[in-house]
C-alpha positions in Angstrom: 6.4 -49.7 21.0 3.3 -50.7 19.3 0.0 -48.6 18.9 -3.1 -47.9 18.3 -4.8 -44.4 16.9 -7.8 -45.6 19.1 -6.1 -46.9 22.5 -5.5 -44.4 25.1 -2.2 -45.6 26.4 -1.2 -44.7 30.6 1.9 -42.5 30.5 3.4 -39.9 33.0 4.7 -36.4 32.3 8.7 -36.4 32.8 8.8 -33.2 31.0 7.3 -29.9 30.8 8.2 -26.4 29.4 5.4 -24.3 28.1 2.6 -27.2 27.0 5.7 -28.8 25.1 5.7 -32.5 27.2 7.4 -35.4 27.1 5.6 -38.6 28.5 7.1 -41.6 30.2 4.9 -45.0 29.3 5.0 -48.1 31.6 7.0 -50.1 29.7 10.0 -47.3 30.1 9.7 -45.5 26.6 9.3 -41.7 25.8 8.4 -39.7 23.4 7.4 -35.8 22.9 3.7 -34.9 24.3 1.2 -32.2 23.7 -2.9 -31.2 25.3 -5.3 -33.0 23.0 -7.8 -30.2 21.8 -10.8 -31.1 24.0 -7.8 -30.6 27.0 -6.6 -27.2 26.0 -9.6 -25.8 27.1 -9.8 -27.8 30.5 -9.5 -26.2 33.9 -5.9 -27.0 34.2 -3.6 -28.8 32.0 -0.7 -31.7 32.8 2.2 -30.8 35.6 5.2 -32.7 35.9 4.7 -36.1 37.7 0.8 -36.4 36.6 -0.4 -39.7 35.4 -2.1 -39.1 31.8 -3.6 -41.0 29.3 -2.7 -40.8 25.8 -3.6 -41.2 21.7 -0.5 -41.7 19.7 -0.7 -39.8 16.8 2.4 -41.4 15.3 5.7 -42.9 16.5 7.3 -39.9 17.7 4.1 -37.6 19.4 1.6 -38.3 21.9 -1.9 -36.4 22.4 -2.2 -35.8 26.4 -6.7 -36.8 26.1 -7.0 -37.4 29.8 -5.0 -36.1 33.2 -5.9 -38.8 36.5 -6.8 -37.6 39.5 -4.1 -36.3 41.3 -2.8 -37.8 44.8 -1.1 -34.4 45.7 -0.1 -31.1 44.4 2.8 -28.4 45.3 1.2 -25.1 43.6 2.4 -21.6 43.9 0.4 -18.3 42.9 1.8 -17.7 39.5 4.2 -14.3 40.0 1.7 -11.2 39.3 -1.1 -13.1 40.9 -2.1 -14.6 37.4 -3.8 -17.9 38.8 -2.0 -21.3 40.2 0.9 -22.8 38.9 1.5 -26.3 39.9 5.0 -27.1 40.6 4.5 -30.8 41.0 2.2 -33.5 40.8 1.8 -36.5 42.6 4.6 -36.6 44.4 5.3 -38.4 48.4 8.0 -35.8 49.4 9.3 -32.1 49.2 13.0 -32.3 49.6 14.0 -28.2 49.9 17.2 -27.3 49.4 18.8 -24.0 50.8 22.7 -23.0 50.4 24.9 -22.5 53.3 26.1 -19.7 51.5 24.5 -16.8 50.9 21.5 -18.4 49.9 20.7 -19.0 54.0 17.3 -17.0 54.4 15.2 -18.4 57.4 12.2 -16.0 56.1 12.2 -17.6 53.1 12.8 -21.3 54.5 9.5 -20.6 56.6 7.7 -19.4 53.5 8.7 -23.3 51.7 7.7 -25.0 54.7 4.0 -22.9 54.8 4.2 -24.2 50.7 4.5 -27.7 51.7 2.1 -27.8 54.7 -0.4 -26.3 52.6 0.1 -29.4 49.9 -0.1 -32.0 52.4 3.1 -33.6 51.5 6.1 -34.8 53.9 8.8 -32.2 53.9 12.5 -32.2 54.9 15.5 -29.4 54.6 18.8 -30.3 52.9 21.1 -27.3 54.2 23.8 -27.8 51.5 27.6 -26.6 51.0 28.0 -27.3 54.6 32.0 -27.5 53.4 31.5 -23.5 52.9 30.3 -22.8 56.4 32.3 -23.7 59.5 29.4 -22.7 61.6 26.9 -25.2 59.6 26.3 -27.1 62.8 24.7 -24.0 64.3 22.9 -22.9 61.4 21.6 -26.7 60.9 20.3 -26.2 64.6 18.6 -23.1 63.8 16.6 -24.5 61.2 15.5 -27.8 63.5 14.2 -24.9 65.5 11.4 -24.3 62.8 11.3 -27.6 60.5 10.6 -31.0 61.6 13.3 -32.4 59.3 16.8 -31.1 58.6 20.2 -32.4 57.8 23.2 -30.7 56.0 25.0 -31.8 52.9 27.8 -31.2 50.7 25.9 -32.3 47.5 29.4 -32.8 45.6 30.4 -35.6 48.1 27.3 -37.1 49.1 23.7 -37.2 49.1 23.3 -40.5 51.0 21.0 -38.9 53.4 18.9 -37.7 50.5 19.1 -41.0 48.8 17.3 -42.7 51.4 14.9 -40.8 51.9 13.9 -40.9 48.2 14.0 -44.4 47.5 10.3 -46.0 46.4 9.0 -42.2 46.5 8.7 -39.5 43.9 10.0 -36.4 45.6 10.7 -33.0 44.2 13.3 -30.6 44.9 12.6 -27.2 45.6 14.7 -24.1 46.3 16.4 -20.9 44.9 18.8 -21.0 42.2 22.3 -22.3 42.6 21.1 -23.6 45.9 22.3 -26.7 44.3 19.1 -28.5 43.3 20.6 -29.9 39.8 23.9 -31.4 41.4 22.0 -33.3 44.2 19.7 -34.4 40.8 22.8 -35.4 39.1 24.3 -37.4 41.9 21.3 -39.0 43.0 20.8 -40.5 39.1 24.6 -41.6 38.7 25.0 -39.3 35.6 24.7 -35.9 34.3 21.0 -35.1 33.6 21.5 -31.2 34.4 23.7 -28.3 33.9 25.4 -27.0 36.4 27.3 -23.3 36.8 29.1 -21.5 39.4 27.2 -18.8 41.9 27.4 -15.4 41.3 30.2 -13.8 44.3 28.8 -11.3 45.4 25.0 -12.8 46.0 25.3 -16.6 46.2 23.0 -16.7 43.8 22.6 -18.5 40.4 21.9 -18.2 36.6 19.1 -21.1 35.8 20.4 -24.1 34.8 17.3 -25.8 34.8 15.0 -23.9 32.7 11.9 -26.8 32.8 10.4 -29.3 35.3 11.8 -33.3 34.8 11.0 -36.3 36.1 14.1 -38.7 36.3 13.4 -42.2 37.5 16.3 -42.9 39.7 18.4 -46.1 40.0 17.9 -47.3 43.6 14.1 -46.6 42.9 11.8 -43.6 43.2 11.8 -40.7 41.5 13.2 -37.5 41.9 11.5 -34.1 40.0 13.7 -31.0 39.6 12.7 -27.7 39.3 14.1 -24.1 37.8 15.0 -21.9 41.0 11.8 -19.7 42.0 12.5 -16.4 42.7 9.6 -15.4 43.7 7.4 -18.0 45.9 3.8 -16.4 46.3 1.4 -18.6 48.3 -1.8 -19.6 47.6 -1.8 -21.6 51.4 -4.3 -20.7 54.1 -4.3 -19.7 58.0 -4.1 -23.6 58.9 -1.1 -24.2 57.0 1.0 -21.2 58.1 -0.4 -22.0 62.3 0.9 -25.1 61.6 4.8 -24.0 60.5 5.0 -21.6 63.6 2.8 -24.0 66.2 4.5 -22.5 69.0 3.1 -18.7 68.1 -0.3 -20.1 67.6 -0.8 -21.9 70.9 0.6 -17.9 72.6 -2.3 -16.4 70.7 -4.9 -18.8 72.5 -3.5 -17.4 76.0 -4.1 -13.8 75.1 -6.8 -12.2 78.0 -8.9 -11.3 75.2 -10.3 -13.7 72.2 -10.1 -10.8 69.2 -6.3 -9.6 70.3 -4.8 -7.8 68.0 -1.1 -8.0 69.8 -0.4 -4.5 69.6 -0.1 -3.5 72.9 -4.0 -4.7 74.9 -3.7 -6.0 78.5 -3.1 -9.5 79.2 -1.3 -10.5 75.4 0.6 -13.4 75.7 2.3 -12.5 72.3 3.5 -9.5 73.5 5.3 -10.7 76.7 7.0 -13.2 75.1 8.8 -11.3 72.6 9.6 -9.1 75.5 10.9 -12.0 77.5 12.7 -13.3 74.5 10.3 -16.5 74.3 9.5 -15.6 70.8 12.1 -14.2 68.6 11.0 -11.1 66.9 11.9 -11.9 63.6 9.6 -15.1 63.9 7.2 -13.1 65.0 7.5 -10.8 62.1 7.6 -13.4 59.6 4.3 -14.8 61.2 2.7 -11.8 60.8 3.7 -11.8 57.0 2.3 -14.9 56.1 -0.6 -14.8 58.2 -1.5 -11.4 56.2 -1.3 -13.8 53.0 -3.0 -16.0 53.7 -6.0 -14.8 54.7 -5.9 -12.5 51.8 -5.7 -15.5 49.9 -8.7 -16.9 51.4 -10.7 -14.1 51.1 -9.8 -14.4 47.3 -11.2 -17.5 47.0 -14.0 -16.3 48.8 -14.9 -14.1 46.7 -14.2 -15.5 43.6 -16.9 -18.5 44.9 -19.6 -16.0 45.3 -19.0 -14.4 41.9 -19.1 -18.1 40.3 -22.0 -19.0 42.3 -23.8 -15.9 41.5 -23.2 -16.4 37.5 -24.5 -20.2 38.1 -27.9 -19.3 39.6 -27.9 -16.5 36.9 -28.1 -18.6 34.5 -30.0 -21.3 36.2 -32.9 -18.5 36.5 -32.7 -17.3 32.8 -32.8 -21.0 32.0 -35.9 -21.1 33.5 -37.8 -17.9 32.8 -37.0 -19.2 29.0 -37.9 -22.8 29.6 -41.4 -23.6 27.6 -43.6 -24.0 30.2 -43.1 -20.5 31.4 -43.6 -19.3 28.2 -46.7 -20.2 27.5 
């Protein structure tokens, strides 16, 4: 590929791993990637997926000057609540992936779908190793019980149904580890692109294969972004996105007798007698009250942290001005 020290050339991130990048140019070629200096000290530097513009410093590196504006976003509070982490960028579908095995965690299923409400992006659940689980029907219909969009899978014999709903999109898969992420990846690209290793026995669960984000362009068209298993999947969504997973509880709040209900025992709450009917399952109920707690912590967080920048702004805006020469005269 020919270039220019002076022509910012369109790329996109395939690659990341700890401001270490590899960019994807239009024409179909890579090479290795890393934050210009002016970047570094930008609000927020390249995810996966994000269209970028670039200086080539020689034949083998890129300088990332520029990241576009992004169309979407899946972002997580970074484990220890040390900021946002986004997961992926610009991408038309969240394909999450959850083992029949012991993986199976409706809690936690709820807690992706809050995730991908809260990013705005079409979601669907791929319920795989269904050839472990001779109950999978029944599971499969709890699930379509709290997702829009389900099906189950054995990834090592197909991913048809996964494969059509990619094609001409970018999607990313999300999920826990050994859930099977890298072997629906691998099948869905026609070769081996990603490790793969047994589950652990006793727990289901699995050792990272995929230790970094990629973006593989895949041969039907579209492209498909994989992701390390997240163990720990803090949200940074608010109340809108989790009324919107459990629907069903928020229209029973809006019958309680009184507006400011608490649901812990006041005349006339809606909540409460349908748990005791068996209308609403406890554990849903539960789970609700979970993420609702989260959430608007999270908001208040961001709350705050908007006062405390727009109080330093007008701080300075009035020293500005007390200092300003025509004040000082």
């Amino acid at each position: 590929m020919k270039f220019s020290s002076d022509l910012l050339v369109r790329a996109r991130v395939c690659e990341a791993a700890q401001e270490r990048y590899c960019v994807r140019f239009e024409d179909g070629s890579e090479c290795d990637a890393e934050p210009a200096g002016v970047l570094r000290w930008s609000a927020e530097l390249p995810a996966v997926g994000d269209w970028v513009r670039t200086r080539r410093a020689d034949a083998s590196l890129a300088l990332i000057e520029q990241v576009e504006p992004r169309v979407s976003s899946v972002s997580r509070q970074r484990p220890g609540g040390r900021g946002v982490q986004v997961l992926a960028a610009n991408v038309d579908l969240i394909v999450i992936v959850m083992g029949l095995d012991g993986d199976y965690n409706l809690s936690r299923l709820e807690r992706y779908l809050v995730l991908a409400k809260d990013s705005g992006v079409e979601a669907f659940v791929a319920l795989n190793k269904m050839d472990l689980r001779g109950d999978w029907l029944a599971r499969l219909r709890d699930v379509r019980t709290i997702a829009d969009h389900a099906i189950a899978i054995s990834a090592r014999e197909s991913v048809a149904p996964i494969r059509e709903a990619v094609r001409g999109r970018t999607a990313v898969l999300l999920g826990s580890s050994g859930a099977g992420k890298s072997t629906i990846m691998n099948a869905l690209a026609d070769e081996t692109r990603q490790n793969t290793r047994p589950v652990r026995e006793s727990d289901s669960r699995g050792r990272h294969t995929t230790v970094g984000r990629m973006l593989v362009d895949l041969p039907d068209g579209g492209a498909l972004i994989d992701t390390p298993g997240l163990r720990e999947l803090a949200l940074r969504a608010g109340q809108d996105a989790v009324d919107d997973v459990f629907a069903g509880i928020a229209v029973l709040t809006e019958r309680c007798r009184f507006r400011n209900c608490s649901h812990a025992g006041e005349p006339g709450c809606a909540v409460a007698a349908a748990v005791q009917s068996g209308e609403l399952d406890t554990g849903r109920w539960t789970s609700y009250q979970k993420l609702l707690a989260e959430a608007r912590y999270h908001e208040r967080t961001v709350d705050q942290r908007a006062a405390a920048e727009s109080k330093r702004k007008w701080k300075a805006i009035h020293k500005a001005v007390r200092h300003h020469p025509k004040y000082t005269r």
